[in-house]
SEDRENSE-859869 format. One record per residue (C-alpha): residue in one letter; x, y, z. Coordinates in steps of 0.25 Angstrom, whole numbers, plus 5000, padded with zeros to 4 digits. Example, Ala and Ser with C-alpha at 12.3 -4.5 7.8 and 13.67 -1.06 7.14 Angstrom:
BEGIN
+------+------+------+------+
| code |    u |    v |    w |
+------+------+------+------+
|    A | 5049 | 4982 | 5031 |
|    S | 5055 | 4996 | 5029 |
+------+------+------+------+
//
This chain:
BEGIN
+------+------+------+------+
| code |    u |    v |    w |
+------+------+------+------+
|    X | 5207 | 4893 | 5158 |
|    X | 5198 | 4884 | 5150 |
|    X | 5196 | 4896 | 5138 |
|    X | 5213 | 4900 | 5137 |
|    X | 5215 | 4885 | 5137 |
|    X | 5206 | 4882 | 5126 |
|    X | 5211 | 4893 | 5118 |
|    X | 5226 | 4889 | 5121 |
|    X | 5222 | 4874 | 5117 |
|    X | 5217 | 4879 | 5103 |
|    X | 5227 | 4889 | 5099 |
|    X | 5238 | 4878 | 5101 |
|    X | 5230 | 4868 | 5092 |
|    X | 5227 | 4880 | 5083 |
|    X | 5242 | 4884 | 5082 |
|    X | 5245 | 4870 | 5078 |
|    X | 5234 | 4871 | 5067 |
|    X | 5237 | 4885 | 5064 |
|    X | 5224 | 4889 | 5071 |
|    X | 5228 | 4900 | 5079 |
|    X | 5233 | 4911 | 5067 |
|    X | 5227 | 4923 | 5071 |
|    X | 5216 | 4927 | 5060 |
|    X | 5218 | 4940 | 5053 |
|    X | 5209 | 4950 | 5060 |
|    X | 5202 | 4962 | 5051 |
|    X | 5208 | 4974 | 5057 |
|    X | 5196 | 4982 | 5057 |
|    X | 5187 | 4971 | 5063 |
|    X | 5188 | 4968 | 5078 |
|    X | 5181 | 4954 | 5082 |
|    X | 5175 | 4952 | 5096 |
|    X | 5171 | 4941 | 5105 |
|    X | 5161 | 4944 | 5116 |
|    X | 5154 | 4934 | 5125 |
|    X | 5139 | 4940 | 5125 |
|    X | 5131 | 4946 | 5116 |
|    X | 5126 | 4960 | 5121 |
|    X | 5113 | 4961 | 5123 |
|    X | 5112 | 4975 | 5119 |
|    X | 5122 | 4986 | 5116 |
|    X | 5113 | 4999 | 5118 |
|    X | 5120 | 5006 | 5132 |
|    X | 5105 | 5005 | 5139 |
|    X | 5105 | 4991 | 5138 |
|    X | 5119 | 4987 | 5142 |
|    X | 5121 | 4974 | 5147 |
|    X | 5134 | 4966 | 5146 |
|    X | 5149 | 4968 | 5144 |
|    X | 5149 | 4963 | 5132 |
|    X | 5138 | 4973 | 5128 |
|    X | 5146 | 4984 | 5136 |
|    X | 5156 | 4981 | 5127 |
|    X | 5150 | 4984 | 5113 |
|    X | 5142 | 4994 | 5118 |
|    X | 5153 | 5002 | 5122 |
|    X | 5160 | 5001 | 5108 |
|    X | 5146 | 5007 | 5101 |
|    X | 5142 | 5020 | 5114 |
|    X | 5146 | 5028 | 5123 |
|    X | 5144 | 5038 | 5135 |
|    X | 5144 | 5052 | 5137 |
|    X | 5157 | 5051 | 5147 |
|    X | 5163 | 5038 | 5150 |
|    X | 5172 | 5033 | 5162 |
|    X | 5189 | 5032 | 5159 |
|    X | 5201 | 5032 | 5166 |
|    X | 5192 | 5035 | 5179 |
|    X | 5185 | 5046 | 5175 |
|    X | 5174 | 5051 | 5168 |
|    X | 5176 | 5057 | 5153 |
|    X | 5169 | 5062 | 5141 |
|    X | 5165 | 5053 | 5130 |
|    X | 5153 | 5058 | 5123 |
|    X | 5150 | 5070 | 5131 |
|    X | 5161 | 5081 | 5131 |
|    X | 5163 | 5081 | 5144 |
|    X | 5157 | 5076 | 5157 |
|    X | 5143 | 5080 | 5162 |
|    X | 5144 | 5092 | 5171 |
|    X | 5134 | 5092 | 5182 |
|    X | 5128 | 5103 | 5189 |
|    X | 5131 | 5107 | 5206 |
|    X | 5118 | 5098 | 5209 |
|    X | 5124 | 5086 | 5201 |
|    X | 5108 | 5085 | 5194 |
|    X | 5111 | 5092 | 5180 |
|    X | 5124 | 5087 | 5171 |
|    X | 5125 | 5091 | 5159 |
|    X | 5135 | 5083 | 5146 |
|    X | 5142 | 5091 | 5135 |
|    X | 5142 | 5081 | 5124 |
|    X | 5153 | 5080 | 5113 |
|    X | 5148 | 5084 | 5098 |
|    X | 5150 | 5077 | 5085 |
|    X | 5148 | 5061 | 5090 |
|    X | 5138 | 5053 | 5083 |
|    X | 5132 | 5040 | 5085 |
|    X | 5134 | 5029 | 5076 |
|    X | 5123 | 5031 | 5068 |
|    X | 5127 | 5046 | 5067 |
|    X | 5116 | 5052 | 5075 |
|    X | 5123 | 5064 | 5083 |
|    X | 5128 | 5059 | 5098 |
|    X | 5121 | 5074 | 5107 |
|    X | 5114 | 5077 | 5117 |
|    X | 5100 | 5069 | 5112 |
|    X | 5106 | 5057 | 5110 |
|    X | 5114 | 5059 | 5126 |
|    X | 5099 | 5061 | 5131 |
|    X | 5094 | 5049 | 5124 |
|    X | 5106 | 5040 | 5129 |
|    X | 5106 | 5043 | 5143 |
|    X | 5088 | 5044 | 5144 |
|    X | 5087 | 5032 | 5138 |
|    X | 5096 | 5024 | 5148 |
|    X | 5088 | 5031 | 5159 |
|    X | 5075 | 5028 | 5155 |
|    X | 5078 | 5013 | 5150 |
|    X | 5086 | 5009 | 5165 |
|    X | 5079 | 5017 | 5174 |
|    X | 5085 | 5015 | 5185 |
|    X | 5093 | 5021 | 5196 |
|    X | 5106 | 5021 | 5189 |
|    X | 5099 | 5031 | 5181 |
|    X | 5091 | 5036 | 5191 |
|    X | 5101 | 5049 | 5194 |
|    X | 5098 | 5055 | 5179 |
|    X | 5086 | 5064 | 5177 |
|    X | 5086 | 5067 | 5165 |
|    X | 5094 | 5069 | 5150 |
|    X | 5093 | 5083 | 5140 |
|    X | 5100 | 5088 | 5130 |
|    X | 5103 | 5103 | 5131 |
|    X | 5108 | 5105 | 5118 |
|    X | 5115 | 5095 | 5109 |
|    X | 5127 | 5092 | 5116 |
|    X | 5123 | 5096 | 5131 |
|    X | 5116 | 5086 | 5140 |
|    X | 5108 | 5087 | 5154 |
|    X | 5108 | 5076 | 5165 |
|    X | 5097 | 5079 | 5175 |
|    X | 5100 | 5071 | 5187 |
|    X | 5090 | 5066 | 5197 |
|    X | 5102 | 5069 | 5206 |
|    X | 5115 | 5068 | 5206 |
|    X | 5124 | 5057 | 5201 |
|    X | 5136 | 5056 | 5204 |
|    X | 5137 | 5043 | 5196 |
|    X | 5130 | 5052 | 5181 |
|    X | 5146 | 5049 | 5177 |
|    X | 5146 | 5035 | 5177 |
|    X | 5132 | 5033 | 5172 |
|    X | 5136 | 5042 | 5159 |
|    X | 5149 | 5034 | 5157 |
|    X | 5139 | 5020 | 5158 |
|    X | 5140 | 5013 | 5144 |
|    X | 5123 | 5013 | 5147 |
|    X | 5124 | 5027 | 5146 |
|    X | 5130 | 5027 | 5132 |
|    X | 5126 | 5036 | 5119 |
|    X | 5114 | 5031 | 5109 |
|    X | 5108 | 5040 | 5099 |
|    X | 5096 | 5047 | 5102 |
|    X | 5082 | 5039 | 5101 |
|    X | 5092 | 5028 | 5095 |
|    X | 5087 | 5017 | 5107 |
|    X | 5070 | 5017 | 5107 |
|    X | 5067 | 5005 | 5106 |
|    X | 5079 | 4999 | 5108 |
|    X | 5085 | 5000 | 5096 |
|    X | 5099 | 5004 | 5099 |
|    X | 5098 | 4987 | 5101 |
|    X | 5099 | 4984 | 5087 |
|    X | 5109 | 4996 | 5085 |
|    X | 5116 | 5002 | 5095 |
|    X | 5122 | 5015 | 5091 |
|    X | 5131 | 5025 | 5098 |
|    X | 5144 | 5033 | 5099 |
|    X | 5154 | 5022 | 5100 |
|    X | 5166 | 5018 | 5093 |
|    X | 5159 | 5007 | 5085 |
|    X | 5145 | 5007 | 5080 |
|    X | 5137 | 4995 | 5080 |
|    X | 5137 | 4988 | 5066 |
|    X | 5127 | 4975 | 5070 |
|    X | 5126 | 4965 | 5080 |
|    X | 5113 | 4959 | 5088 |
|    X | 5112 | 4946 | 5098 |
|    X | 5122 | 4936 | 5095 |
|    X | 5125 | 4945 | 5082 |
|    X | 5141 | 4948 | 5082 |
|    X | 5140 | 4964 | 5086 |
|    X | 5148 | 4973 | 5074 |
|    X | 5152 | 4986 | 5076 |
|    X | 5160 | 4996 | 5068 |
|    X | 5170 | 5008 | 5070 |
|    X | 5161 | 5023 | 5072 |
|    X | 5170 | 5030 | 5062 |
|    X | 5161 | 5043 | 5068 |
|    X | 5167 | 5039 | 5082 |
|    X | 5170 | 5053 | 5089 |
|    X | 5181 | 5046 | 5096 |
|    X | 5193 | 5038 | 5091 |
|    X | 5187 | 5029 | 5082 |
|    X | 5187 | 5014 | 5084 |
|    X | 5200 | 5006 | 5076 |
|    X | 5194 | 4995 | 5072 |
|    X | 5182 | 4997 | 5062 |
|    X | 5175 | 4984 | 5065 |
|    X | 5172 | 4976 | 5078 |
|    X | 5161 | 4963 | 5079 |
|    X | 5158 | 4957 | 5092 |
|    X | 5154 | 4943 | 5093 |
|    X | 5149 | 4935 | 5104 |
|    X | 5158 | 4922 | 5106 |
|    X | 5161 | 4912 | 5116 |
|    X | 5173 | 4915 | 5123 |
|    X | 5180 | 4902 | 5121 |
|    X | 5176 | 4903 | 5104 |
|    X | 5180 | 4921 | 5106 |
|    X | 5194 | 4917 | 5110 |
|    X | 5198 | 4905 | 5100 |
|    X | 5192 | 4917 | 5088 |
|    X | 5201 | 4927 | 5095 |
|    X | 5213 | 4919 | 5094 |
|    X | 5211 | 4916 | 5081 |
|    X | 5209 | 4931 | 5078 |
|    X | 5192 | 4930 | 5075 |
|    X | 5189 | 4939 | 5088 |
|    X | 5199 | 4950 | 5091 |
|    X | 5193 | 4952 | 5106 |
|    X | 5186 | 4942 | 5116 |
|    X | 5180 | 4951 | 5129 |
|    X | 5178 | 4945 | 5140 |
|    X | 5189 | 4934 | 5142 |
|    X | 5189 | 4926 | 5155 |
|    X | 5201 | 4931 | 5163 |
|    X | 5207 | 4918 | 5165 |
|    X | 5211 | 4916 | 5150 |
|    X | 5220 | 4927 | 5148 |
|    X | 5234 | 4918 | 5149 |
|    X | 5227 | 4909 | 5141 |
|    X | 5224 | 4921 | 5130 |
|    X | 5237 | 4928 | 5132 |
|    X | 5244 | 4915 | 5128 |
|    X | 5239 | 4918 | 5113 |
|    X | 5247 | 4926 | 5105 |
|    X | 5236 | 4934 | 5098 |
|    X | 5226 | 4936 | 5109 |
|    X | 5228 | 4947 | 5121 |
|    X | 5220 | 4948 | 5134 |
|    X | 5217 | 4960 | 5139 |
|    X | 5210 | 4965 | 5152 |
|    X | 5200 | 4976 | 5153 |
|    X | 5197 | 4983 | 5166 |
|    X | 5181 | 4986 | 5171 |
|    X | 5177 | 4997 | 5179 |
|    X | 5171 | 4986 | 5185 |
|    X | 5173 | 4979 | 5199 |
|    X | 5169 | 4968 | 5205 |
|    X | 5164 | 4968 | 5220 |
|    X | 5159 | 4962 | 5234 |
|    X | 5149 | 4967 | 5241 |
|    X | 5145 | 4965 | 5252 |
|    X | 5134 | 4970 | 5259 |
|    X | 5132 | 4978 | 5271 |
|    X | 5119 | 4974 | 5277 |
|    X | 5114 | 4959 | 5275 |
|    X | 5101 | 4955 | 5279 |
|    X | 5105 | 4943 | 5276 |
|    X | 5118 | 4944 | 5283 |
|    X | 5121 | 4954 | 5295 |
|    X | 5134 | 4953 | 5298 |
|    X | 5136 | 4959 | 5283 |
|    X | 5134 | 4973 | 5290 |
|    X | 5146 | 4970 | 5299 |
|    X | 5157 | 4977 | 5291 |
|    X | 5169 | 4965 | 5297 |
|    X | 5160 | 4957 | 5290 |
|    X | 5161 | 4961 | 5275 |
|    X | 5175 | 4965 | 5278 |
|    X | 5177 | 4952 | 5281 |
|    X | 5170 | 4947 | 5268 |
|    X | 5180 | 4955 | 5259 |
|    X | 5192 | 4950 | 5265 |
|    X | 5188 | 4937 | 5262 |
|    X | 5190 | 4942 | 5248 |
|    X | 5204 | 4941 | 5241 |
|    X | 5200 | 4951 | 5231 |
|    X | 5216 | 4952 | 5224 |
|    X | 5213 | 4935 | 5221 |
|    X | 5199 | 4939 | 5216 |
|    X | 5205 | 4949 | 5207 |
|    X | 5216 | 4940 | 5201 |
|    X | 5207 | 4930 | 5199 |
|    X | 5198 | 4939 | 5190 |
|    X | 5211 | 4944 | 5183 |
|    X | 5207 | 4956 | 5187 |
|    X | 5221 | 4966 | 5191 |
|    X | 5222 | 4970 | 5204 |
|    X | 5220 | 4985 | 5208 |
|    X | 5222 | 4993 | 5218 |
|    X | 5207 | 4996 | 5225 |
|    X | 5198 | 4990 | 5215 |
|    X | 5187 | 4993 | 5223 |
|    X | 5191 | 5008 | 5220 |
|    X | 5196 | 5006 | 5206 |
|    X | 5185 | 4999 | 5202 |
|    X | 5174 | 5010 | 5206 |
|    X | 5177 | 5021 | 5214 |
|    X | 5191 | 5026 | 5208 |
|    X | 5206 | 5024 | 5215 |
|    X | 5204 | 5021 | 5230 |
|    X | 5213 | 5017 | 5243 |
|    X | 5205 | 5007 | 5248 |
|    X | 5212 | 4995 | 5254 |
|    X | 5203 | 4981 | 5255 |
|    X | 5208 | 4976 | 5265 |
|    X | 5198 | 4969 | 5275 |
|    X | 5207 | 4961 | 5284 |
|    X | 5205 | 4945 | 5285 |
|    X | 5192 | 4937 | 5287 |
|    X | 5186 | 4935 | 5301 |
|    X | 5179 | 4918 | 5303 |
|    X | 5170 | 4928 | 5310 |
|    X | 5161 | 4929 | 5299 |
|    X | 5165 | 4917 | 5290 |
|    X | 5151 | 4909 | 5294 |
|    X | 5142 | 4921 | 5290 |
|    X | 5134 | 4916 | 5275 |
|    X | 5136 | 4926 | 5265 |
|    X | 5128 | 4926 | 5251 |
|    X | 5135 | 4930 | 5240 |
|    X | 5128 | 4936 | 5228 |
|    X | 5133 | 4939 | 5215 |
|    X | 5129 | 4943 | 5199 |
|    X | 5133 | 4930 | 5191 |
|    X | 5149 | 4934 | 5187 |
|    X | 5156 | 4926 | 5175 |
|    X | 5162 | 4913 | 5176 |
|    X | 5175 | 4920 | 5174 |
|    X | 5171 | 4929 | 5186 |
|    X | 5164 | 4923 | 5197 |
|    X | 5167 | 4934 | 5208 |
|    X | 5154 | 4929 | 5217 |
|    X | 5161 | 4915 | 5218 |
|    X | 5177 | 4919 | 5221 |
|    X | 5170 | 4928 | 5232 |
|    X | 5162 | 4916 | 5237 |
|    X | 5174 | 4907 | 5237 |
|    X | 5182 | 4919 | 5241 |
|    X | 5173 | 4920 | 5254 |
|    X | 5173 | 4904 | 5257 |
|    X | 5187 | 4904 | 5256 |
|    X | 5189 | 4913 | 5269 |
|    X | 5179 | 4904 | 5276 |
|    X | 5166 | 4913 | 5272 |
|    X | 5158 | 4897 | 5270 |
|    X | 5145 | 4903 | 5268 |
|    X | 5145 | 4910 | 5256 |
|    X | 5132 | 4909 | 5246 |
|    X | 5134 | 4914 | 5232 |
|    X | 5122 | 4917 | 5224 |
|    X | 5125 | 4924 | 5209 |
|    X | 5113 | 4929 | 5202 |
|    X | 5111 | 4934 | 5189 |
|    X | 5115 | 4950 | 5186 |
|    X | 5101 | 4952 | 5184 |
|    X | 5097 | 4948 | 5197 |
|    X | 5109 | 4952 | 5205 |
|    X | 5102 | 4966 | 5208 |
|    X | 5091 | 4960 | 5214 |
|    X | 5100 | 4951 | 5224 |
|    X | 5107 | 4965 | 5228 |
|    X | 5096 | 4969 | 5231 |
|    X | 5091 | 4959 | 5240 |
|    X | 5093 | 4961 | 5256 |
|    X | 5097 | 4946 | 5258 |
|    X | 5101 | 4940 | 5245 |
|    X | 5117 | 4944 | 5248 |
|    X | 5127 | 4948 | 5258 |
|    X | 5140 | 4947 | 5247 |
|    X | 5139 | 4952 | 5231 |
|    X | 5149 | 4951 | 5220 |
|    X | 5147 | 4962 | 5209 |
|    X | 5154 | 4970 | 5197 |
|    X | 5149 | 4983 | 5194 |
|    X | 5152 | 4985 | 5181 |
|    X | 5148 | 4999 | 5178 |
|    X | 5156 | 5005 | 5189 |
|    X | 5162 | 5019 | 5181 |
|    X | 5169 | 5030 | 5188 |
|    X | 5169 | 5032 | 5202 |
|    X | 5160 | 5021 | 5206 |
|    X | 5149 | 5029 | 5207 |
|    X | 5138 | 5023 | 5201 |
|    X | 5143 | 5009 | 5208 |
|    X | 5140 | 5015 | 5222 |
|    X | 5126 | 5022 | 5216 |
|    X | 5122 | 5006 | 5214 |
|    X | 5127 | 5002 | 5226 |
|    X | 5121 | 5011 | 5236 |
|    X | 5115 | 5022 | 5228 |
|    X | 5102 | 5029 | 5231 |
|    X | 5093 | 5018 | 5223 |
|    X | 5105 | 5008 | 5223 |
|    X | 5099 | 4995 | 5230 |
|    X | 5112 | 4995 | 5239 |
|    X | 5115 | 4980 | 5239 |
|    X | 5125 | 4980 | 5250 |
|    X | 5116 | 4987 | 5258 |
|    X | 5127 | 4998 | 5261 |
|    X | 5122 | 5007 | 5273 |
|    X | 5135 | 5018 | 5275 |
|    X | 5133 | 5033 | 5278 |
|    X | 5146 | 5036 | 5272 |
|    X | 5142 | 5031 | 5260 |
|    X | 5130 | 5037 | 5261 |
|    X | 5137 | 5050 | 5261 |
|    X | 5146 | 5047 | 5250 |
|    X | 5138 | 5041 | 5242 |
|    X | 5128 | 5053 | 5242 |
|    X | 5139 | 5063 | 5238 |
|    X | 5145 | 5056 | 5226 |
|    X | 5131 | 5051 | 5221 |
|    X | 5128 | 5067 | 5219 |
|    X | 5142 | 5069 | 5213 |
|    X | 5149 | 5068 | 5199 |
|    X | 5162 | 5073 | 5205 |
|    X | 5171 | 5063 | 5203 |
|    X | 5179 | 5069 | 5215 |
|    X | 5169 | 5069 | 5224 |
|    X | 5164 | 5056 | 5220 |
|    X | 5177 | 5049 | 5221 |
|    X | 5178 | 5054 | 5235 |
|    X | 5165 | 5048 | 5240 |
|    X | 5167 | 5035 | 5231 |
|    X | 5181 | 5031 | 5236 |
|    X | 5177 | 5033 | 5252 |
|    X | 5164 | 5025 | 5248 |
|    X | 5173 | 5015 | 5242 |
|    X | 5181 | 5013 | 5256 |
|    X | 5170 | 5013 | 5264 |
|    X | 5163 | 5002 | 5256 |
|    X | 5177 | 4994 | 5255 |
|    X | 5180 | 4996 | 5271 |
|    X | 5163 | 4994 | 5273 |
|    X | 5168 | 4979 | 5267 |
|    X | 5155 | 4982 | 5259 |
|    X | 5161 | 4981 | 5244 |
|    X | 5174 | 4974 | 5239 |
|    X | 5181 | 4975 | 5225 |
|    X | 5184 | 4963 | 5221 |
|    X | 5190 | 4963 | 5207 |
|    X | 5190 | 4974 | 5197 |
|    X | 5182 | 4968 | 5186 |
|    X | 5191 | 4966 | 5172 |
|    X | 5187 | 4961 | 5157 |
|    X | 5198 | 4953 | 5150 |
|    X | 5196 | 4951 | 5134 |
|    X | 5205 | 4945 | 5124 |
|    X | 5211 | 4953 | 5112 |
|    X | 5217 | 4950 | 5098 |
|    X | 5232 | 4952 | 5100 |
|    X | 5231 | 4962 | 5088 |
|    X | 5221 | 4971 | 5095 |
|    X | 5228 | 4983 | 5103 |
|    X | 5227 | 4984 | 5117 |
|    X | 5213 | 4987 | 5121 |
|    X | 5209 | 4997 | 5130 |
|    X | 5195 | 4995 | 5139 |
|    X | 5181 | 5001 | 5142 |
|    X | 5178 | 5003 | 5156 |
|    X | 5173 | 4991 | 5156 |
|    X | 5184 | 4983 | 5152 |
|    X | 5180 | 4979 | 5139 |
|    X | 5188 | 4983 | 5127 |
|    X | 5187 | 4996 | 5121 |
|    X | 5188 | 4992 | 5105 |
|    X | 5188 | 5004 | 5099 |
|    X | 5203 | 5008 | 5100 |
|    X | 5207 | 4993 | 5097 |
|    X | 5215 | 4992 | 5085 |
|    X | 5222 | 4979 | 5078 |
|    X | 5237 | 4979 | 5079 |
|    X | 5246 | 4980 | 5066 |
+------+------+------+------+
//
């Protein structure tokens, strides 16, 4: 791996030259590299993991998504709903504050959750009616009906806490404010971003007092954290960690996503018929080896991932059987987002697909921005690769996506079962009753040979050897605020 050899070759010169000493870091000053500068850190406008990351060290949700379920953060408990599922109401915790010391109630959660609604406006709001207080720390819902998935969005980082009337006109641009464990200090485009500890934090406050976050080539990020300039690299490609682990003051670390990565195939092609024969996409998957895909991602094996990965903990064995030469001279287009260079899923599932005598396979990528429209399309694929990145709790708001009321349906999904299901756990916040009907349309998707985990997407970042061991945020980037440096 080009990046770990380079870094190897320099600390073996540096040691000669006395080059590779460690710098002394300032213990209340944490240094870390990213690789793009966010475009904007206010919740509405999220775009990015890096910006995902700051963000989430500056605001938060009313409830948030751990350990498989959903629990308080800034409400005092979760939204109770009435029998009809159209009117919930959130008790909200007293005493937090925002960091420019304005009082966090029940203005400020109407604010926060209108202000999405009306700057997206589209149907992954579509459910929610309308916000109002009932007195300072009591808030209404109002549901255009129900929502089995209202959880997931409250827990969505785009959801998050901002002042009341603090984002007209944009402002919150050039100062983000929220409830955090760090408040922003300065930052701006290609500006290194400063934040500092919330000592009126209502939670454990942060360890370390100060963080600056610096956009840096990856190759110039990893030379500054060996020699104790950067303290954390995000981001690093997988393939470097023996070269990483070889240094004596630098860790590797690997953080998990609620994120997984998928082939979908599509049920009814215009484009290809023989798509609605069931033996046929069936017959697509098993062409796949998904345990090579995985290890050539570094991602970790697990049981189910499909299961793991949205819908919960699920018995459901891939096994599709062996390929038929049937169907091998059938062309098949392959559509896919652009991945990074470090994961090129559209192009292993191509090659894996040649390899079993599949000789006709096209793959077009397309920009992210464009990708929705080529869903949409009725000939433009047979075959996608995709990540959904945002896939909280049970997998709720994956399926609302995929085949909801005003979802565009891309693989053309056409099963009365589903139907069924779906209706029942779209009108639920029952996490019972939604589990139920999630799992069984997990099976019928995987044995439908409709939709096929491939890897459970992971985020590997490189760590001062002084820093404790991290803990993640559901998207697997590092959680800083209970990072400390080692005596």
């Amino acid at each position: 791996m080009r990046i770990g050899k380079l870094l190897l070759m320099m600390c073996l010169v540096g040691s000669m030259l006395g080059a590779c000493a460690t710098k002394e870091e300032t213990v209340d000053l944490l240094t870390i590299a990213i690789s793009e500068q966010p475009n904007s850190l206010v919740p509405t406008r999220l775009e990015g993991r890096e910006a995902g990351f700051v963000q989430a060290q500056l605001f938060e949700t009313l409830i948030q998504y751990s350990d498989k379920e959903f629990v308080p953060l800034l409400a005092e408990g979760l939204p109770v709903c009435d029998e009809s599922g159209t009117k919930c109401v959130v008790s909200l915790k007293s005493g937090i504050t925002f960091h420019d010391g304005t009082t966090f109630d029940s203005t400020s959660v109407v604010y926060s959750l209108m202000h999405l609604i009306e700057a997206q406006s589209t149907d992954w709001t579509d459910s929610i009616k309308e916000v109002k207080a009932l007195d300072a720390t009591h808030v209404e819902i109002s549901m255009n009906y129900p929502d089995g998935t209202l959880f997931s969005k409250l827990a969505n980082p785009m959801f998050a806490m901002i002042p009341a009337d603090s984002d007209e006109n944009a402002k919150l641009d050039e100062f983000p404010i929220g409830t955090g464990p760090y408040k922003f200090v300065s930052g701006g485009k290609n500006k290194t971003i400063k934040l500092t500890r919330y000592d009126n934090y209502h939670g454990e406050k942060a360890l370390i007092g100060e963080v600056a976050i610096v956009k840096t080539e990856i190759n110039d990020a990893l030379t500054k954290l060996r020699d104790g300039e950067v303290q954390i690299v995000l981001d690093v490609p997988f393939d470097a960690e023996d070269e990483l682990n070889a240094l004596e003051d630098v860790k590797w670390v690997q953080g998990d996503t609620s994120a997984t990565a998928y082939l979908g195939i599509r049920m009814q092609s215009m484009a290809n018929p023989k798509l609605e024969k069931a033996a046929f996409r069936t017959d697509l998957m098993s062409a796949i080896d998904v345990d090579a895909l995985a290890s050539t991602f570094g991602s970790r094996k697990i049981d189910n991932l499909f299961g793991h990965g949205v819908f919960g903990d699920s018995a459901i064995e891939l096994d599709f059987g062996n390929t038929s030469d049937a169907w091998k001279g059938e062309t098949i287009l392959l559509v896919t987002p652009t991945f990074p260079s470090d994961f090129p899923l559209g192009t292993e599932i191509k090659d894996a697909l040649t390899a079993m005598g599949y000789n006709k396979v096209t793959l077009s990528e397309v920009a992210q921005s464009d990708y929705a429209t080529a869903l949409a399309a009725e000939k433009s694929f047979d075959l996608t690769v995709f990540v959904w990145e945002y896939a909280l709790a049970d997998g709720g708001d994956f399926l609302d996506a995929m085949m909801g009321v005003d979802a565009i349906n891309p693989l053309r999904i056409q099963h009365p079962e589903i139907d069924a299901l779906l209706l029942s756990a779209n009108r639920s916040v029952d996490p019972a009753l939604r589990k139920d009907a999630l799992m069984r349309i997990e099976e019928i998707l995987v044995e439908e040979g409709v939709l096929l985990p491939l890897t459970k997407v992971v985020r590997h970042h490189a760590l001062s050897a002084r820093l404790t061991d991290p803990s993640f945020l559901s998207d697997g980037a590092i959680r800083i605020s209970n990072l400390a440096f080692s005596e």
